[in-house]
C-alpha positions as CSV (number, residue, x, y, z in Angstrom):
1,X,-12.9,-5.5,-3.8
2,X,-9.7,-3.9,-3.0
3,X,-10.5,-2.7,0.4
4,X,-12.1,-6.2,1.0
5,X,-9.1,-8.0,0.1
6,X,-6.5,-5.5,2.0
7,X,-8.3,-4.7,5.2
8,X,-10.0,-8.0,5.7
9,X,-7.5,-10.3,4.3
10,X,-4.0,-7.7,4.9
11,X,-5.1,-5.8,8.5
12,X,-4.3,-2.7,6.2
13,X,-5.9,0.3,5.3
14,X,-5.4,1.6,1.5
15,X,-3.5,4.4,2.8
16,X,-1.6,2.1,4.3
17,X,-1.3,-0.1,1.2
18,X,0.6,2.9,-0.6
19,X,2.9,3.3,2.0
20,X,3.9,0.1,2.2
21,X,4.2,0.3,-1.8
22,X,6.1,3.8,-1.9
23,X,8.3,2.5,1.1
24,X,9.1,-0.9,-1.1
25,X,10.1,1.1,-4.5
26,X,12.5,3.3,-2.2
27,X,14.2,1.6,0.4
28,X,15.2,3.4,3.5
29,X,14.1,7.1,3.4
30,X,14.4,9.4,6.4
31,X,10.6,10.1,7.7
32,X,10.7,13.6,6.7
33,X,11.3,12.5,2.9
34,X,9.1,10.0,3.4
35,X,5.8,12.6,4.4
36,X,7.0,14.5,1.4
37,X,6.7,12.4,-1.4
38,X,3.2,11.3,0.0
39,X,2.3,14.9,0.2
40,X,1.5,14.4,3.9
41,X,2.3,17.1,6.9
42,X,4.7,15.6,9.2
43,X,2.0,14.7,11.8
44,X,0.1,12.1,9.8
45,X,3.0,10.8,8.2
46,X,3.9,10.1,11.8
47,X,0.6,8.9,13.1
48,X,0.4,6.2,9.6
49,X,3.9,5.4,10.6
50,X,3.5,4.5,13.9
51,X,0.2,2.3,13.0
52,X,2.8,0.4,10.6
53,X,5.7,0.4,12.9
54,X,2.6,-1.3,15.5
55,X,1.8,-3.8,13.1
56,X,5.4,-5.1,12.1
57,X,5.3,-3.9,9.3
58,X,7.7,-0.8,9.0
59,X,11.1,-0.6,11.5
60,X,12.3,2.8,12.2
61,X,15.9,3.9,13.1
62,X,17.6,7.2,14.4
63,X,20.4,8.6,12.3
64,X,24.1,7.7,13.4
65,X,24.8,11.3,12.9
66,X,22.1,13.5,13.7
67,X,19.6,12.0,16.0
68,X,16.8,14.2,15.1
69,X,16.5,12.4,12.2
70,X,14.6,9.0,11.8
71,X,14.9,7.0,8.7
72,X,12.1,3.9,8.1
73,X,12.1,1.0,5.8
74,X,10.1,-2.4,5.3
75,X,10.9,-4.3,7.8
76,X,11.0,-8.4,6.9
77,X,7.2,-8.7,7.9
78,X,6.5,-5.6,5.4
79,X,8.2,-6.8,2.5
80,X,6.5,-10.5,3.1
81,X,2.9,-8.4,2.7
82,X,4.2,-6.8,-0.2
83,X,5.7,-9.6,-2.1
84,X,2.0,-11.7,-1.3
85,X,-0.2,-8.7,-2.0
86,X,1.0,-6.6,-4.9
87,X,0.7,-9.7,-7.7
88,X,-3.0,-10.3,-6.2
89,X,-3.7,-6.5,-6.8
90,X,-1.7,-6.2,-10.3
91,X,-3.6,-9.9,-11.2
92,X,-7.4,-7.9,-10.5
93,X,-6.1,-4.8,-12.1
94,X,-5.7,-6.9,-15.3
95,X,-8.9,-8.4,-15.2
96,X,-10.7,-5.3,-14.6
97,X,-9.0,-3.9,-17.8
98,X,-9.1,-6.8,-19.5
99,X,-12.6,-6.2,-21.3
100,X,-11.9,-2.7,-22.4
101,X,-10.8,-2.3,-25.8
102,X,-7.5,-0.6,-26.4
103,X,-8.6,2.8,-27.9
104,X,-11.1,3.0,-24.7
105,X,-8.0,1.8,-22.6
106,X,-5.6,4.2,-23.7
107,X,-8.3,7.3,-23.2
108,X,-9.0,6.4,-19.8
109,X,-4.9,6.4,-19.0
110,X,-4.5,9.6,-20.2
111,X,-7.2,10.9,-18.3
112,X,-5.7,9.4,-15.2
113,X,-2.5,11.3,-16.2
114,X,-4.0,14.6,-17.0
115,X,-5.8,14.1,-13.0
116,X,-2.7,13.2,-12.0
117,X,-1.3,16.5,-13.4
118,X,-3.8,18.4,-12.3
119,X,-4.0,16.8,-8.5
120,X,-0.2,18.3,-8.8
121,X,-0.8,21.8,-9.8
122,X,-3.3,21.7,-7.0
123,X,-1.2,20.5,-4.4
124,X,1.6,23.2,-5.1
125,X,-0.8,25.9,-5.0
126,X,-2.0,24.8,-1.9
127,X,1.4,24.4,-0.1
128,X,2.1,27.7,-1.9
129,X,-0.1,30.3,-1.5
């Protein structure tokens, strides 16, 4: 239902869709921050940049100080998608949960945090061998 609505409805892939939502709860970041927090190399934080910044949807800027450095934000366009898709997706989550009783509810979260956790670990190890 989710790709349905984002892809077919948005013109955005899911990947996409959490850029858009990590880019949103921080604001400017400089690109290199930006890969980082997703856990992406540099090159396919570029190349799902660039497919944003193609689609209006992320604006990119060199630094004033060191040009090597390129900082990206929402642009108006972005921030428009976010502010009309995020609701719809929080309004489905809801009614997905919404026939789960609460001891069921509150063992699947802590699964999801404990895979969360564990997606981590993994991830460290592997950029630390």
């Amino acid at each position: 239902m989710v790709t349905r609505m984002i892809e077919g409805g948005f013109g955005i892939t899911r990947r996409e869709l959490g850029m858009i939502g990590v880019l949103e709860e921080l604001g400017e970041i400089p690109a290199s921050k930006f890969a980082e927090r997703l856990h992406l190399d540099r090159a396919s934080a570029s190349l799902a940049l660039r497919s944003l910044t193609e689609k209006k949807l992320v604006e990119r800027r060199q630094d004033a100080g060191d040009g090597r450095i390129v900082h990206v934000r929402l642009s108006p366009s972005g921030q428009q998608l976010f502010d009309d898709l995020f609701p719809r997706l929080s309004r489905l989550n809801v009614d997905l949960l919404d026939g789960i009783d609460a001891t069921q509810l509150e063992v699947f979260l802590d699964c999801l945090e404990d895979l969360e956790l564990r997606g981590s670990e993994l991830n460290a190890q592997t950029a630390n061998p």
